[in-house]
N, C-alpha and C positions, 0 to 999 in steps of 0.2 A: 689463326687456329684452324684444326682442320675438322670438319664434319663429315661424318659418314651418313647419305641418305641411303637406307636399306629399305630393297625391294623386297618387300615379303610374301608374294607369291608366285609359284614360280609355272602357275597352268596357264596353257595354251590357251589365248584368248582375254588372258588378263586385262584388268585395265588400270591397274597399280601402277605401272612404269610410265603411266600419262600422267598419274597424277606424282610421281617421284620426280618427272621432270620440270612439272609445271613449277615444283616447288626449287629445284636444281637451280629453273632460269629464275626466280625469282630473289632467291641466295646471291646468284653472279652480280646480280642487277644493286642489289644493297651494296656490295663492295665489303663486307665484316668479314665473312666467312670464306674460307676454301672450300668447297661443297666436292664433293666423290659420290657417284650413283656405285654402291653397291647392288648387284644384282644375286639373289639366290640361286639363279641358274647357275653361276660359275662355281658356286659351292655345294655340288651337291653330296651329300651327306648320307649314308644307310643312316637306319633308324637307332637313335642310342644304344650302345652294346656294350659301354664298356661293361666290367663287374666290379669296380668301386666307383661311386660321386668321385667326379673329377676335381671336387672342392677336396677330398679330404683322401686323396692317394698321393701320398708325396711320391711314390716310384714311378707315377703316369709319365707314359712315353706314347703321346696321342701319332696316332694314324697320319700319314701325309699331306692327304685331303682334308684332315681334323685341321691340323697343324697350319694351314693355308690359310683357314678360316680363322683362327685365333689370331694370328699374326695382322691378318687385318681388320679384323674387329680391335683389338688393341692398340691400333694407331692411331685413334683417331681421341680429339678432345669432346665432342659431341658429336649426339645422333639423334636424328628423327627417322625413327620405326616409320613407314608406308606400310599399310596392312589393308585386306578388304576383312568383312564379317563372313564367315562360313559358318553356319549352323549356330547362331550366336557367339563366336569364339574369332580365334584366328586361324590362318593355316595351319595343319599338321608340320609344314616343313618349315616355320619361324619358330615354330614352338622349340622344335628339334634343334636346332642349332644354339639356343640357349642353352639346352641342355649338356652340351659337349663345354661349356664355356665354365671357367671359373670367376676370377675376379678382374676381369678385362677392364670391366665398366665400373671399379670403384672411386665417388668423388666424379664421375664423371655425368653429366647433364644428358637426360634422354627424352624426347617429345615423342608424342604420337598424331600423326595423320592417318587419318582412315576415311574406308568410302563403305556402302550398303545401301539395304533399304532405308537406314535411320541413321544414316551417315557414319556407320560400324562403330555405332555407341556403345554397341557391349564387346566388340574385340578390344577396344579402345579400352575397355573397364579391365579385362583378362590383363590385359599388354601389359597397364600398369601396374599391377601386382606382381607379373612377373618381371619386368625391371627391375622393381625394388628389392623383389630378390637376391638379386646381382650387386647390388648395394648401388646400382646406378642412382644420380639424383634426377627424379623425375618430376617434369615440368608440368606444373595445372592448364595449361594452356594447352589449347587442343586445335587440331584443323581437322573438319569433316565434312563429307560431300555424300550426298544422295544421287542418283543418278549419273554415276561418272561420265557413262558416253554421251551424254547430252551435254556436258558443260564444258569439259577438258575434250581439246581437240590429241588426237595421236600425236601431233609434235609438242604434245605439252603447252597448250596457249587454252589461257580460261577464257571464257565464253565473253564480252564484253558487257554486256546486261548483266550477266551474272557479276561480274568483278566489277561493276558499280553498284551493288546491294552496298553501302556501309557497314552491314552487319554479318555480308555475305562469306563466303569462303575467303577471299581475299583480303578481307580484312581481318577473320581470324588468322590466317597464316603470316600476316603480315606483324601481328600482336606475338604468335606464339615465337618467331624469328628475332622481336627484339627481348623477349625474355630470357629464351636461350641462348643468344649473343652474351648479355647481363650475367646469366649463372656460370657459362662458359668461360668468360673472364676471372670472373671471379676463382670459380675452383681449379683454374689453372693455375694461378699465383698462388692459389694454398699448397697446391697439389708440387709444386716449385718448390718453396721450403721446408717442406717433410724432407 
């Protein structure tokens, strides 16, 4: 099955794609999952425009750079959202890319990781609402990190002290990976006989 990890920020200096990777090599390493680093850089997006909800314009004929985005957020069977907290929320430009979306993510499993001062507990809180929106099925299991540059190196490797906390990030992301594996299966074989 294939999962798309989306990098959801796309400013210079980020530390999102450290922790998208940590989680990439940890996916390869389980053997379950296909894992894809989506990154929002390669999709970048102007700010929603169209002039109907793209749920409910049956004449939508989206933009080419829309259209890029769709086609591959649509491929995948799960996703785990990478996001940091900005201003208690998420970025402006994850937010935005939802927004151009229809029902890509129906019946489909979606996690949140997040990083901040409080491990982006309340982007993490926005994220899932707006998932569910999408009619995405969204996983309670969560992976969060306080202080990204201290723990996750640039090539994506967590910190060893830190990944032997039992209760640490590691262990979260560990738990949230086999539940998503779990719902992933599962709504694939329903998602099969529709």
């Amino acid at each position: 099955m294939k999962l798309g990890i989306i990098i959801g920020s796309t400013r210079p200096g980020r530390s999102t794609d450290r922790q998208a990777l940590w989680i990439k090599k940890t996916v390869e390493a389980k053997g379950e999952l296909e894992a894809t680093l989506v990154d929002l850089k390669d999709y970048p997006l102007p700010f929603f425009n169209e002039a109907i909800s793209p749920r409910y314009n049956p004449d939508r004929t989206p933009a080419p750079e829309v259209q890029k985005w769709l086609d591959t957020i649509g491929s995948f069977d799960a996703y785990i959202f990478v996001t940091p907290e900005y201003n208690h929320s998420i970025p402006g430009e994850l937010k935005n890319v939802f927004d151009y979306m229809t029902w890509e993510m129906v019946h489909k499993p979606a996690a949140i990781a997040s990083h901040g001062t409080v491990g982006g507990a309340r982007a993490a809180m926005h994220l899932k609402e707006i998932l569910s929106e999408g009619q995405a099925v969204v996983i309670p299991k969560f992976s969060a990190i306080s202080h990204m540059s201290d723990v996750i190196s640039e090539e994506g490797v967590l910190d060893e002290a830190v990944a032997a906390n039992p209760y640490g990030p590691q262990a979260q992301l560990d738990s949230l990976l086999g539940e998503l594996t779990w719902y992933a299966t599962a709504l694939k074989a329903a998602r099969d006989q529709e």
